[in-house]
N, C-alpha and C positions, 0 to 999 in steps of 0.2 A: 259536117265532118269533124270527127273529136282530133282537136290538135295534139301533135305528137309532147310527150314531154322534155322538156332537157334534160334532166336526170336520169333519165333513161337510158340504157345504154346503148352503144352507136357498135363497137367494136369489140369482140369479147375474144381473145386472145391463150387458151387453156395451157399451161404449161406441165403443169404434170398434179396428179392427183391430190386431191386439198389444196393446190395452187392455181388461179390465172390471174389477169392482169384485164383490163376495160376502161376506156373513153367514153365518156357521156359528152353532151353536146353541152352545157355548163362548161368543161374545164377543159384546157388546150393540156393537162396533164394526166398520163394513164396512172389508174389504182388498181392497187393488190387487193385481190381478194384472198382469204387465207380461212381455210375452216378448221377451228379448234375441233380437235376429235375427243378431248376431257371433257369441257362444257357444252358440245355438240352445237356450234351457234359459227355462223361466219361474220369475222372481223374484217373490215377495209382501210386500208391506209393506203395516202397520195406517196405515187414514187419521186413526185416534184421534175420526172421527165418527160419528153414529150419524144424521144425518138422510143420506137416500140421495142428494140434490141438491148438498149442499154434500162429501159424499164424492169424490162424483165430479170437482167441483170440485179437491181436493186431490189425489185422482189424477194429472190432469194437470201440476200442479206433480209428485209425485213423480218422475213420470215426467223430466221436463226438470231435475231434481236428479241421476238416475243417470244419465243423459244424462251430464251434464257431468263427473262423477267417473269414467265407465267410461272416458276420452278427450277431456281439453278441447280436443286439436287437432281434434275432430270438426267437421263442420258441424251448425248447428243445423238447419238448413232444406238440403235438396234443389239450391236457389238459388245455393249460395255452395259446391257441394261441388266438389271433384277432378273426379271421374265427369262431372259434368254439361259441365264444359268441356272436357274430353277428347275424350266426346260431340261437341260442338260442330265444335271441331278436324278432328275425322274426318270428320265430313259436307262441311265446307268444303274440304279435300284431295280426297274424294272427286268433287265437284260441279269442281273447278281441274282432276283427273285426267281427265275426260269431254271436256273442252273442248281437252286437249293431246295428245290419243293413246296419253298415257305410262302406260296403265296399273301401269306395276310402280313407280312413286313411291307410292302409296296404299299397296302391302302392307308397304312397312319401318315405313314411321310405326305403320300397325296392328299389325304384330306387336311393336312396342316399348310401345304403348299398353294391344292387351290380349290380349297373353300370359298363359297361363293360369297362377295361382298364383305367379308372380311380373313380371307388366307393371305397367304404372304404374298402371291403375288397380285391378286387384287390391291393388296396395300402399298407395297416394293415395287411392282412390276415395271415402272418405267422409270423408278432410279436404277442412276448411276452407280454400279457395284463400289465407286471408288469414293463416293460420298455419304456413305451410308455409315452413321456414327453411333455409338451406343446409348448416345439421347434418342435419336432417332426409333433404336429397340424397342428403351424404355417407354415412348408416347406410344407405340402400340402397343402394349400389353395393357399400356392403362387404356387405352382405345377397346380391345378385347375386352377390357373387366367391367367398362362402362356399355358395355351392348348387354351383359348380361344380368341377371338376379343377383347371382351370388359371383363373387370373384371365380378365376381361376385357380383351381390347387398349383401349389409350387411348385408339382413336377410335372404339372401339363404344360408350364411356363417356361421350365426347362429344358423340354420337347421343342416347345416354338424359337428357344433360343439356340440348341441343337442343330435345327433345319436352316436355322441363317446361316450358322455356321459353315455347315457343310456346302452351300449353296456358295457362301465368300472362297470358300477353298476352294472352289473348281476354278473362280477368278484370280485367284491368287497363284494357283497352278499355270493359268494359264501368261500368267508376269502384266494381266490388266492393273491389279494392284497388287501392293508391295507387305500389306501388313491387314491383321484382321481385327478389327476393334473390339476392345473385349465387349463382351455380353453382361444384362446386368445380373450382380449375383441372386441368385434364389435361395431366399432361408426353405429350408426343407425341415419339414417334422414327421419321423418316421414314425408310422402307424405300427400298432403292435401286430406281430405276426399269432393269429388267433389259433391255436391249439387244443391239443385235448390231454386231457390226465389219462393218465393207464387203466383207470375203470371207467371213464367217461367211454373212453374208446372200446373198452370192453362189453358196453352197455350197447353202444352202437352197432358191433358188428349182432352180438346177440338178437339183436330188433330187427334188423336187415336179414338177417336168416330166417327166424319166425315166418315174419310177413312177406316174403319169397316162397317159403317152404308152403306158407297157409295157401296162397294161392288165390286169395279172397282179394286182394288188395290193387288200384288201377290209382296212374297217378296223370290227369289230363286224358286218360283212354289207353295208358299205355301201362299195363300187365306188370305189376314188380316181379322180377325172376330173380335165381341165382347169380345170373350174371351180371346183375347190378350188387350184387352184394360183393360178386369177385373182383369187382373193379376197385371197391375199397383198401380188399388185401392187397391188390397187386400195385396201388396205390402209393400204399406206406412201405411193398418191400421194395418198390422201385425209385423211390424218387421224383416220380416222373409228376410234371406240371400238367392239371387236366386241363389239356388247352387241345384245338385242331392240332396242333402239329406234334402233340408228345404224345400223353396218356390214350387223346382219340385221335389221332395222327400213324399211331406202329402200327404196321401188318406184319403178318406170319416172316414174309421173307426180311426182314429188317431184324429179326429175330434169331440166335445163333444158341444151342443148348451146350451149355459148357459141363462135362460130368466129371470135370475136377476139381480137387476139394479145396474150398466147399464147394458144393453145386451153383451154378446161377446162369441167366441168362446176359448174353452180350449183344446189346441192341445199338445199333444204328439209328442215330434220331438227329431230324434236324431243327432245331427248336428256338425258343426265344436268344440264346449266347449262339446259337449258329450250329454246323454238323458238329459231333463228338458220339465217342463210343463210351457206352455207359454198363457198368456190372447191374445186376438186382441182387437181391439178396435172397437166401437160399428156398425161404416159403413160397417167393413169386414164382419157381419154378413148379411147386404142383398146381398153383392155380391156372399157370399158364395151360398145364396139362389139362385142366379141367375145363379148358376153354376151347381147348380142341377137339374132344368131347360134344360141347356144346352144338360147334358148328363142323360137324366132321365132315361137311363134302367142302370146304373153303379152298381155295386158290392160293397161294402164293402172296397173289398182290392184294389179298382182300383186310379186311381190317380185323385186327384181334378186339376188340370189343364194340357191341354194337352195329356188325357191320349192312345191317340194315338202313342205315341213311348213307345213303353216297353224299349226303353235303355233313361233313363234319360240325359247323356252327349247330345244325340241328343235332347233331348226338349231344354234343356238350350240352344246350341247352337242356334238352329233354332230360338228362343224366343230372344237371342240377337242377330240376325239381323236384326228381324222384329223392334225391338225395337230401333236399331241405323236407321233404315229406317224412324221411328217417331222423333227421335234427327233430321234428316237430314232436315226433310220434314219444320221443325220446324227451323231448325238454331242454335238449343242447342247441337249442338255436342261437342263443348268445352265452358267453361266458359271463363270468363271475364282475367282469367291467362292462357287461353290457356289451363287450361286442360282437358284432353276426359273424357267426363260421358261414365256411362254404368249402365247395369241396377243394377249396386252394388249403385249408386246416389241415388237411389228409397231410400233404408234402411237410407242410412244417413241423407237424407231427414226429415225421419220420426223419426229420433231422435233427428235432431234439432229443427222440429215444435213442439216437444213434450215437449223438456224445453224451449222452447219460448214461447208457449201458456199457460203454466202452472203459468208462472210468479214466478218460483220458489216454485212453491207450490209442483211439483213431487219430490218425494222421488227418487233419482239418486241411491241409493243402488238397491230399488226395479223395479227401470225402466230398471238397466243393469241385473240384475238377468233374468227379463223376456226375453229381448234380445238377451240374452246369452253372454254378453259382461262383461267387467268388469267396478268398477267406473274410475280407472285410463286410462281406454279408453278415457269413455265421459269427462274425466275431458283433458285430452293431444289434441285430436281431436275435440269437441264438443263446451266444455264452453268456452273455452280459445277464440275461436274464434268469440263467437257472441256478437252480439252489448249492451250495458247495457241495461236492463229493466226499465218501466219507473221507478216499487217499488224500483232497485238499483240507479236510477241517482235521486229520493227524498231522500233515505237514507243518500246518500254523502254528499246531500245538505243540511240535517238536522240539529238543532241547541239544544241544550240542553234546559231545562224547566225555568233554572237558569238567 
């Protein structure tokens, strides 16, 4: 008969999950057992007592002793942790997301919050909202830029420092903590907004009509029409961002035909700055006519271009290829610096013919409100870059009456 061991256990005593307490026949003292759920392993330590009430007792302190040595940025409690405002965050985004139409705001946030093995809260998740310092930021980003090839650009860094933020405010709202540690700063280097010259663009719409018109032309198996070439004009007279939720985002009824002068449309978009009501300019109004045309049995709620894909990601997509297919066809794939247009060049296009043919006469406040932009865009991106007007290069030149 195999003899029983002493270290074995005599009495196992479970006190609550990841915790109990056990006597072996070695020691007249009961030990804690405690299972690390980080390192996934069970630790034991002697409670040094031997009544089994007050064991237990000192378990619980053990317990909240290795707590505190394995990570005192941890949270103590559930209450004060990363995770649980993170949590919070994302239901509130998502519940804002339902009420705006914009579904694709909700998935950047969550793919920065929780990305698998390195999102915020895989990394955060069981600090303490109240310990959480801007070194601490900082070793994650350098954490991020060491998992990958190439660093992070500085305004995807930005982003990750954004989503703390917002995540410390919900704790900070809630008076868990008192102040929110800055964030480290991001040098940012603004990339040029890629454009077209007035014949470039003249060239392009020409190309795009041709080979619509010719009829000969399939870009992936999809038929170039007129109505990819309408989407250009309506493009540069609208402002509008080709994104799911602007440019392939409006349907008919978002759409409101104004025939006073000028003529234009007033559309309802709810887009990357949020709802706003937006003018076009007076050409977008026969294309739009041309589009109704196109699709003359459409619905109300159906899409003014393209509305052949119910999942919008697939128009945009499909819409820029067709459109890198007209850059190609054309020679405008990159500009004179080498960099690649896309159909985001349409919009900046039309904001720079817009204070270049104004001669300074548009109101920059009211041209970025319609845009959805801000002044400090057009003025960084925009004015900075274009050529003087003739009324500024008379003004310079000007002399006094005296």
């Amino acid at each position: 008969m195999v003899e029983e061991s002493q270290n074995s256990k005599k009495t196992i005593k479970h006190l609550r999950r990841g915790l109990s307490i056990y006597k072996t026949g070695r020691s007249p003292f009961w030990h804690a057992r405690i299972y690390d759920a980080v390192k996934k392993k069970y630790v034991v330590r002697s409670t040094k007592e031997t009544n089994r009430i007050e064991a237990a007792e000192v378990a619980e302190e053990i317990v909240e002793t290795y707590k505190k040595k394995q990570n005192s940025s941890h949270a103590v409690s559930k209450d004060r942790s990363f995770e649980r405002y993170a949590k919070m965050l994302s239901e509130i985004t998502k519940q804002k997301v339902k009420a705006s139409r914009n579904k694709y705001a909700f998935s950047d946030q969550s793919k920065i919050l929780f990305r698998e093995k390195d999102g915020l809260v895989s990394y955060f998740g069981k600090h303490d909202v109240g310990k959480i310092t801007s070194g601490m930021v900082r070793d994650y980003l350098l954490f991020l830029d060491k998992r990958r090839d190439q660093p992070l650009a500085m305004s995807t860094k930005s982003k990750q420092c954004g989503v703390i933020r917002q995540v410390l405010m919900l704790a900070l709202e809630d008076g868990v903590i008192d102040i929110i540690p800055p964030m480290p700063k991001q040098r940012t280097v603004d990339k040029p907004r890629v454009s077209f010259s007035d014949a470039e663009y003249a060239l392009l719409l020409e190309t795009a009509r041709e080979l619509a018109d010719a009829g000969e032309t399939s870009v992936r198996g999809v038929p170039v029409t007129r109505e990819h070439y309408n989407v250009i004009v309506f493009a540069v007279h609208s402002f509008l961002r080709p994104t799911e939720t602007e440019l392939f985002g409006i349907r008919h009824c978002d759409i409101e035909m104004m025939d006073t002068d000028p003529r234009h449309l007033l559309m309802t978009l709810t887009g990357k700055t949020g709802y706003r009501k937006s003018a076009t300019l007076d050409a977008a109004v026969d294309i739009y006519a041309k589009q109704r045309v196109l699709h003359c049995d459409a619905k109300p709620t159906d899409y003014v271009f393209m509305p052949e894909y119910s999942n919008r990601t697939t128009a945009v997509n499909t819409y820029r290829r067709i459109f890198n297919h007209f850059l190609q066809e054309t020679g405008l794939k990159k500009d004179k610096d080498g960099n690649d247009r896309s159909p985001y060049s349409l919009r900046h296009y039309a904001l720079q013919t817009r204070l270049v043919k104004s001669e300074g006469k548009v109101n920059i406040y009211w041209l970025a409100e319609n845009a959805g932009t801000s002044v400090d865009q057009l003025e960084r991106f925009y004015l900075k870059n274009l050529a003087p007007s003739a009324a500024k290069v008379r003004n310079i030149q000007s002399f006094g009456d005296g």
